[in-house]
C-alpha positions, 0 to 999 in steps of 0.5 A: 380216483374215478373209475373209467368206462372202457368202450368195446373194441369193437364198437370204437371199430363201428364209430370209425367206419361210420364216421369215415369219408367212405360208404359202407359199399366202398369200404367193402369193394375196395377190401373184399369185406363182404357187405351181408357180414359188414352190415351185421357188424355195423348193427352189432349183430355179429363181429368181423373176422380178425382176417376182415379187421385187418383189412379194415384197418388197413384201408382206414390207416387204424392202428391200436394204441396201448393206455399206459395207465392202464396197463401199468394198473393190471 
């Protein structure tokens, strides 16, 4: 049995911002993000705040789902 990779969190956040329709200027209009902290965490400078994650998730429609291999293995 192999063993798998696990993404960051944070970087599947980047791939589904940068791959959504909107523009990085209208994701942060439409939530109040603020455009300095988004482009910071898009280059994987800085994190978000939870506050600003949920706001993104909220306009992207995200919700997290739990592997339950994973879990059943810890």
């Amino acid at each position: 049995m192999g063993t798998k990779t696990r993404r960051r969190f944070s970087d599947q956040i980047r791939e589904l911002v940068t791959g959504s329709e909107y523009s990085c200027y209208t994701i942060c209009k439409q939530t109040g993000i603020d455009k300095g902290a988004m482009s910071h965490f898009l280059a994987g400078h800085r994190g978000l705040s939870l506050e600003s994650l949920d706001l993104l998730a909220d306009f992207l429609d995200l919700q997290v789902v739990v592997c339950s291999e994973q879990r059943k293995a810890r």
